[in-house]
C-alpha positions as CSV (number, residue, x, y, z in Angstrom):
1,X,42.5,-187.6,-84.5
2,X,42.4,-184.1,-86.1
3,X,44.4,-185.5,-88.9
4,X,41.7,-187.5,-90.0
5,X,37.9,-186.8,-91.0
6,X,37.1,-191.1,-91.7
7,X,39.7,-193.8,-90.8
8,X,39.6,-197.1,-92.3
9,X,41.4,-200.0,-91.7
10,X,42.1,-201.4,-94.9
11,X,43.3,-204.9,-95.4
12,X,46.3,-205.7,-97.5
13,X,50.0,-205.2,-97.9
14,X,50.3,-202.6,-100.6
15,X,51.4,-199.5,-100.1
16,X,49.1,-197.5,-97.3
17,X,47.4,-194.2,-99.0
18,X,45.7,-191.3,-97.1
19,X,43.1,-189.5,-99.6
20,X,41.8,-185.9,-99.2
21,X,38.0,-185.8,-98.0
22,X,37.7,-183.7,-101.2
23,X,37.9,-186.9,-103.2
24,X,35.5,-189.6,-103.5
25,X,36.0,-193.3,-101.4
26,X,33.2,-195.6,-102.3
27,X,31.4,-196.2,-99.1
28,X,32.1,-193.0,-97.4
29,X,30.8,-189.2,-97.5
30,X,32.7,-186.7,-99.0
31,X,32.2,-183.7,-96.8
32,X,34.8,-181.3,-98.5
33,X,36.0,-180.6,-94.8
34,X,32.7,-178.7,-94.4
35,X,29.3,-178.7,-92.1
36,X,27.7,-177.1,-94.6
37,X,28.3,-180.3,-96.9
38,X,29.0,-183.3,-94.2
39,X,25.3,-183.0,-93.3
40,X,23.7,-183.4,-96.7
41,X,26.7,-186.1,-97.9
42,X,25.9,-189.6,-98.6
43,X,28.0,-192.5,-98.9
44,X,29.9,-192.5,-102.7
45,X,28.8,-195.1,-105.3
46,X,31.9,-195.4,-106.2
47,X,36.1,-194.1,-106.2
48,X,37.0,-191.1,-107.6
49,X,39.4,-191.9,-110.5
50,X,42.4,-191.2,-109.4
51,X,40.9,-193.1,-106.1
52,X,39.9,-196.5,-108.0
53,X,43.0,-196.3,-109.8
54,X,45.4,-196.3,-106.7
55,X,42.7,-199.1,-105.1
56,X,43.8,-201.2,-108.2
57,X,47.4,-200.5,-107.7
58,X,46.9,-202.5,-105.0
59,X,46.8,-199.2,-102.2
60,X,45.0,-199.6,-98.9
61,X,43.2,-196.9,-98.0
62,X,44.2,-195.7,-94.9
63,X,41.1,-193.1,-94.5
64,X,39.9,-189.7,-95.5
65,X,42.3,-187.1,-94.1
66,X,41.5,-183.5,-92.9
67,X,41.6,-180.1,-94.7
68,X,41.2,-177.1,-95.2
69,X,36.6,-176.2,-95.6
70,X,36.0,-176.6,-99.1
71,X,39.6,-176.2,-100.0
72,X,39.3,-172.4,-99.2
73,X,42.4,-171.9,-97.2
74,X,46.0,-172.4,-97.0
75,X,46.8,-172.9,-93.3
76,X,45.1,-176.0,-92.4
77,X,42.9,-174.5,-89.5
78,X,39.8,-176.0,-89.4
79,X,36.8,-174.8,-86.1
80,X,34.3,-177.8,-87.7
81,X,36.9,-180.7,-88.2
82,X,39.8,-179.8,-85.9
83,X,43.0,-178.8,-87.3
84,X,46.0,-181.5,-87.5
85,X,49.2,-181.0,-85.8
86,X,52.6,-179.7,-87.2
87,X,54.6,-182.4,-86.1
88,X,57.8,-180.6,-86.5
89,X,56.7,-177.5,-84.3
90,X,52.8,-178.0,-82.5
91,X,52.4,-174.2,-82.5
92,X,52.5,-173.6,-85.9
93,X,50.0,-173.9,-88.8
94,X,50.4,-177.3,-90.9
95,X,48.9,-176.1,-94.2
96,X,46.4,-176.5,-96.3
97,X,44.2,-177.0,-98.1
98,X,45.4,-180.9,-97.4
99,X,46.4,-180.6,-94.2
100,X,45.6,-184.0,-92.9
101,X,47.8,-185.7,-96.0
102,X,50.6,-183.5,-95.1
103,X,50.4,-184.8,-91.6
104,X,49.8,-188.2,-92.1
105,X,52.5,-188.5,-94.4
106,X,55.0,-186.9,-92.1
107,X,54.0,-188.4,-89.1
108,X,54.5,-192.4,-91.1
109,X,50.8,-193.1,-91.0
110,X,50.8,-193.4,-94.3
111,X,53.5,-193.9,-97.4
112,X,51.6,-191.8,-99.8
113,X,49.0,-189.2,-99.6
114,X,46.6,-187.6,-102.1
115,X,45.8,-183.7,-102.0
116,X,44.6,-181.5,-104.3
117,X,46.2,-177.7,-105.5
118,X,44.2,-174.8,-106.6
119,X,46.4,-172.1,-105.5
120,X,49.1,-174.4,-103.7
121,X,47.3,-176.9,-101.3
122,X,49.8,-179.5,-102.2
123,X,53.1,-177.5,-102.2
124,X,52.1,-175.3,-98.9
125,X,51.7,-178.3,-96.4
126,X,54.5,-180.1,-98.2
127,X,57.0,-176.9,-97.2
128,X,55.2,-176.3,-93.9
129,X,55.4,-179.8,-92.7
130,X,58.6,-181.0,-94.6
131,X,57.4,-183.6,-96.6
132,X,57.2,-183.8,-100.6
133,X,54.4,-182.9,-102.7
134,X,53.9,-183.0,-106.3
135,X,51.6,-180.8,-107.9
136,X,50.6,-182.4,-111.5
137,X,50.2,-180.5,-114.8
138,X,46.6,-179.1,-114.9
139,X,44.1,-181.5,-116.8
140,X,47.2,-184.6,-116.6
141,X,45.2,-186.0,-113.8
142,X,41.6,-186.9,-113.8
143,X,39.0,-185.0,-111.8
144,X,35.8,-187.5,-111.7
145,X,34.9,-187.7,-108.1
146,X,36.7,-184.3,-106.8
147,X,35.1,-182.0,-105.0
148,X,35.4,-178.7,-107.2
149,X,36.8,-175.5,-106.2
150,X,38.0,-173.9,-109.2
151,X,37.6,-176.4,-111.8
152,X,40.4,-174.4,-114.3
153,X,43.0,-174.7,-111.4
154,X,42.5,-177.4,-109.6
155,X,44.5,-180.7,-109.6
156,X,45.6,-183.8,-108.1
157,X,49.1,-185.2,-107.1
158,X,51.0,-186.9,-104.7
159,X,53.0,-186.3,-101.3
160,X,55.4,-188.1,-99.7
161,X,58.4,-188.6,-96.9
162,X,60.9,-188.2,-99.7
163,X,61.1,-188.1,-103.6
164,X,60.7,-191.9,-104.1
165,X,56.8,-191.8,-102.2
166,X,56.3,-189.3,-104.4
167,X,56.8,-191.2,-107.6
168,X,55.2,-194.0,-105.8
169,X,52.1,-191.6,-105.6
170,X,52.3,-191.0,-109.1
171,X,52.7,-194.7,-109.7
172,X,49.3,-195.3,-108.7
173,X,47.7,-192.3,-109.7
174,X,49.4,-193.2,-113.5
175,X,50.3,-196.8,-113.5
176,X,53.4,-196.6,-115.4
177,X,54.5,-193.2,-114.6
178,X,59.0,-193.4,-114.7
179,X,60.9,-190.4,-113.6
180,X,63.5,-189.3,-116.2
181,X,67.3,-189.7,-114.7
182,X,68.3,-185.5,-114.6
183,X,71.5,-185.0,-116.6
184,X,72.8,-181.5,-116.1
185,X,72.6,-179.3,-118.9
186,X,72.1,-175.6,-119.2
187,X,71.7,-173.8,-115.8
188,X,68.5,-173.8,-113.3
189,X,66.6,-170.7,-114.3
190,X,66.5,-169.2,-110.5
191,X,63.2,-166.5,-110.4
192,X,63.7,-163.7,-108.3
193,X,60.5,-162.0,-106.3
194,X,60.7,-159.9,-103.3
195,X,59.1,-160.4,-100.1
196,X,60.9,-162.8,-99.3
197,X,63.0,-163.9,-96.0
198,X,66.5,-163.5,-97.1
199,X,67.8,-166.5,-95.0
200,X,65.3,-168.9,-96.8
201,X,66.3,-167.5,-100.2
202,X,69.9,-168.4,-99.5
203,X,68.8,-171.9,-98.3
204,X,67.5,-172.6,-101.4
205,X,70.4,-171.0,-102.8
206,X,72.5,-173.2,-101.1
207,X,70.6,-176.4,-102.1
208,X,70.2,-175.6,-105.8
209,X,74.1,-174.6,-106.3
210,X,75.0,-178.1,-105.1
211,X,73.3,-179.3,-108.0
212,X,74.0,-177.5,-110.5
213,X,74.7,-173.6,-111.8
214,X,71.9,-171.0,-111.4
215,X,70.8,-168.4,-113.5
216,X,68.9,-165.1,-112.2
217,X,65.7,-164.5,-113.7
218,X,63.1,-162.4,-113.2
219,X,59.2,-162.6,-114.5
220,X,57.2,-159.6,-115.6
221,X,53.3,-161.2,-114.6
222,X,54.7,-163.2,-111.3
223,X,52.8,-160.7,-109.1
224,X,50.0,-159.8,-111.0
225,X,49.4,-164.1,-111.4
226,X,48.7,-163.8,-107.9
227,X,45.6,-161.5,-108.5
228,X,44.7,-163.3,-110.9
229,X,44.6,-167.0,-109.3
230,X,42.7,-164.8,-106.5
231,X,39.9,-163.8,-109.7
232,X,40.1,-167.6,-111.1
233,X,39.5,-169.1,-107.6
234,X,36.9,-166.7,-107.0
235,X,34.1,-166.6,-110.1
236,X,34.6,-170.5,-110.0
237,X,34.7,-170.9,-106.5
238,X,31.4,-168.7,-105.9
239,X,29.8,-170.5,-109.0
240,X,30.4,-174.1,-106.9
241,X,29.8,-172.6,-103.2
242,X,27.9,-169.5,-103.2
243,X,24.6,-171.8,-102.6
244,X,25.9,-172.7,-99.5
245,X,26.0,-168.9,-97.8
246,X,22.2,-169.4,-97.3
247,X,23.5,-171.6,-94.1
248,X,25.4,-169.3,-92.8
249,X,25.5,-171.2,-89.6
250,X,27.0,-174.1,-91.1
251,X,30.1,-171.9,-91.8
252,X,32.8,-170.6,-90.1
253,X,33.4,-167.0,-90.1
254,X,36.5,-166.9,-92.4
255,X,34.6,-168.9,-94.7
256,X,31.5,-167.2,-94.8
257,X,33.3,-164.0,-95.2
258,X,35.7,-165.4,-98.4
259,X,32.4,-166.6,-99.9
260,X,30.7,-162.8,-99.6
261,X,34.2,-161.8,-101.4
262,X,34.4,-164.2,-104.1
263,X,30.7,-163.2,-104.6
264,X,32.1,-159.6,-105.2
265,X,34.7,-160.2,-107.4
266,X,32.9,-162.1,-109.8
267,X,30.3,-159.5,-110.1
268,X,33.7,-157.0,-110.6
269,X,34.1,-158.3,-114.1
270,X,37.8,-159.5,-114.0
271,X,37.8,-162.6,-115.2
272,X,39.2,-161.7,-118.9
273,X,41.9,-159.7,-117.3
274,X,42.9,-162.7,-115.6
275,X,42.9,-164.8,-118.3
276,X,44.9,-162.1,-120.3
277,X,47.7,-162.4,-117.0
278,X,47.3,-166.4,-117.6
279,X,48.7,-166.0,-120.9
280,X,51.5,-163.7,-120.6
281,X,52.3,-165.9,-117.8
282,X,52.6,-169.1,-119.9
283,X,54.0,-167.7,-122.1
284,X,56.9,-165.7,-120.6
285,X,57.4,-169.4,-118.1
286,X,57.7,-171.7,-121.4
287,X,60.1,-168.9,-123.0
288,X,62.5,-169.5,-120.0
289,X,61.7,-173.7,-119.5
290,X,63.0,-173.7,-123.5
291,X,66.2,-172.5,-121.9
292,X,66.5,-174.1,-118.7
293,X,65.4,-177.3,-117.6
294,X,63.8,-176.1,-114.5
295,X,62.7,-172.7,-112.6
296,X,63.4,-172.4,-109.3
297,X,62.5,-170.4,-106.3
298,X,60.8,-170.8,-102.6
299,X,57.6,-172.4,-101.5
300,X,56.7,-169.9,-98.8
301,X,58.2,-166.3,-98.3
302,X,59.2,-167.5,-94.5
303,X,58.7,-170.3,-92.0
304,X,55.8,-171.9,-91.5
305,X,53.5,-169.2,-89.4
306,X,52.1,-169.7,-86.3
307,X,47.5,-169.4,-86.5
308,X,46.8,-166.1,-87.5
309,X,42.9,-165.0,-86.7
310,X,43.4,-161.8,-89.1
311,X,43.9,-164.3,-92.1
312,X,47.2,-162.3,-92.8
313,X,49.7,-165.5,-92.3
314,X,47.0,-167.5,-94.6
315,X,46.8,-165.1,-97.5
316,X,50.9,-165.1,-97.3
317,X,51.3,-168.6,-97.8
318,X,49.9,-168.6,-101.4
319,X,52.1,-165.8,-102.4
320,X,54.3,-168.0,-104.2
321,X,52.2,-170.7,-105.3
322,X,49.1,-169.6,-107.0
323,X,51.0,-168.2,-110.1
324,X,51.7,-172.3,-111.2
325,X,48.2,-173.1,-111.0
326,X,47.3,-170.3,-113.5
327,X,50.4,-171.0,-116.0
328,X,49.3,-175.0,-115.7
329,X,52.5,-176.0,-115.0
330,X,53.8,-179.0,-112.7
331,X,55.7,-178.5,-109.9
332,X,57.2,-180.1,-107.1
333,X,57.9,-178.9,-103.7
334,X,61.3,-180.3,-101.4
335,X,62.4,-179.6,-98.2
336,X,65.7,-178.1,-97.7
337,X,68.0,-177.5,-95.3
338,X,67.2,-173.4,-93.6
339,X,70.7,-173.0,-90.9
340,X,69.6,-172.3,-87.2
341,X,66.1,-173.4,-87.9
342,X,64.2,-176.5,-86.5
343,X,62.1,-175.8,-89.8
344,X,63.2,-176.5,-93.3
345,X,63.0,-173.9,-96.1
346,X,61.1,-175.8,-99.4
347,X,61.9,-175.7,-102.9
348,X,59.4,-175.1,-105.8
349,X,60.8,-176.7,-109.2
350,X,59.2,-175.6,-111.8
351,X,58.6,-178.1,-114.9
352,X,56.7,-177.6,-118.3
353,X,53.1,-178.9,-118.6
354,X,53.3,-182.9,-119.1
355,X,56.9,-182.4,-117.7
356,X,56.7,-184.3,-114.3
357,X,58.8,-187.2,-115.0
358,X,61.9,-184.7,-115.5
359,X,60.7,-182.9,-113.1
360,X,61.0,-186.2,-110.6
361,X,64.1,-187.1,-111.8
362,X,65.4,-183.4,-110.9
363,X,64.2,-183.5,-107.5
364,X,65.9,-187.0,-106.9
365,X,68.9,-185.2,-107.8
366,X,68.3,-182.9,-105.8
367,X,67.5,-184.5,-102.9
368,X,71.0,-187.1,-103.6
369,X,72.7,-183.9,-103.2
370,X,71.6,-182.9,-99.9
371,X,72.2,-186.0,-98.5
């Protein structure tokens, strides 16, 4: 039951849809995963948008799934709500923030699921639980009825068993929405950071090169993007949360304890820094999308990690994935094959902003190949 926070049993035959308990579901609380929030939540008036446009897509609503609280972690461990199960290895973590889509999805309870991705909530669960996940060009997807973490970062998209949920998902999230057929070109731009495992960098290696040519590149503000999705998150996070540390005992440690740091760091005085690294970014990533129709690299720097009480294995997970959400760009996560694993390794493709139906159309390639 941990995946879930709310089940429903929607009537209907369209296709069954699991949304994050960040979003709105007319009729039901929102509680954002949270004590803190579930005991002050009432019923919503009505769907988020991205909720009300799936409903009239003809989705059924298959419940609210589990998460990260308040979106504020990347492991999926949860001491208020439970945290779901991996269901390709029970003793490790199944990511997060939307951990109960990831698991929902991969376990066939549901065809589609909706997450949201401030710092790679979509991607991370996707990778750790070897599903698909999409996250959408910032500002492409409406945010009406979202719970807020970091209203610059966050976004909605879709996860699914395979590439064609996926564009399901964005079916009913954007009725309309037709990946573009990938036609190779120039090479995969391939970006190069350290710190991570060697065998999942030649996994993704391995899948890429059966695609099409890759080209080594390296980025100057990767790293420091990381920081700076860690400053976003923070004066935006503390701005929507930082009420809520007068319960403390409504709170779990961890969260508590990432609320008194985000308080910190936006009385540090970084945020135009950041922004300064959110530029450079952008601009050295659209310099190398003008010349490559995708970049590539890993999800996570490893495996997914067993629970970690020091927080280290969380904090690792976003290592990767934060950097997108500051650039704005879309990007979708795949599983891939990792040799002598029972885990897959994921890979990230990287599109421009408003570039998800290429960036679809890729990934169906992609996965063509591996099969």
């Amino acid at each position: 039951m941990t995946t879930w926070i709310i089940q429903t049993d929607a009537p209907g035959d369209g296709p069954r849809l699991a949304v994050k308990d960040a979003m709105d579901v007319a009729g039901l609380p929102t509680t954002a995963g949270c004590e803190a929030i579930a005991e002050h939540a009432r019923p919503a008036a009505v769907d988020a948008a991205v909720v009300a446009s799936a409903r009239a897509q003809g989705a059924r609503i298959a419940g609210k799934a589990n998460l990260n609280e308040l979106c504020m972690a990347a492991d999926g461990v949860n001491p208020w709500s439970g945290t779901p199960v991996n269901p390709l290895d029970p003793s490790r973590v199944p990511g997060g923030s939307s951990s109960g889509s990831a698991v929902a999805v991969a376990t066939g309870e549901v065809d589609v699921a909706l997450g949201t991705d401030t710092s790679g909530s979509i991607r991370i669960p996707a990778a750790c639980c070897g599903i698909a996940g999409l996250k959408t060009t910032n500002g492409r997807v409406p945010l009406d009825g979202v719970y807020p973490l970091s209203p610059t970062l966050d976004v909605v998209g879709p996860m699914g068993r395979d590439v064609a949920a996926v564009v399901l998902g964005m079916g009913l999230i954007e009725p309309g929405f037709t990946p573009v057929p990938y036609e190779p070109s120039q090479p995969i731009a391939r970006l190069r950071v350290p710190g991570v495992d060697p065998a999942i960098d030649a996994a993704v290696d391995d899948a890429l090169r059966r695609l099409a040519p890759l080209t080594d590149v390296t980025s100057a503000h990767y790293e420091e993007a990381a920081t700076a999705n860690g400053v976003i998150v923070s004066v935006e996070g503390w701005r929507q949360n930082g009420h809520l540390l007068g319960d403390p005992a409504k709170l779990s440690g961890r969260i508590h304890r990432r609320l008194q740091q985000m308080k910190d760091v936006s009385e540090a005085g970084m945020l135009d820094w950041a922004i300064g690294v959110q530029k450079a970014l952008r601009a050295e990533l659209g310099a190398l999308l003008r010349r490559h129709p995708a970049i590539a690299l890993p999800v996570l720097t490893g495996v997914a990690p067993e629970p970690d009480e020091a927080d280290e294995s969380d904090l690792l997970l976003t290592t990767l994935t934060g950097q997108i959400n500051v650039a704005g760009f879309p990007a979708f996560a795949l599983p891939v094959p990792l040799p002598g694993s029972h885990l897959p390794a994921s890979v990230q493709l990287i599109g421009p902003p408003g570039g998800e139906e290429e960036l679809c159309g890729l990934a169906a390639a992609l996965e063509a190949a591996l099969a």
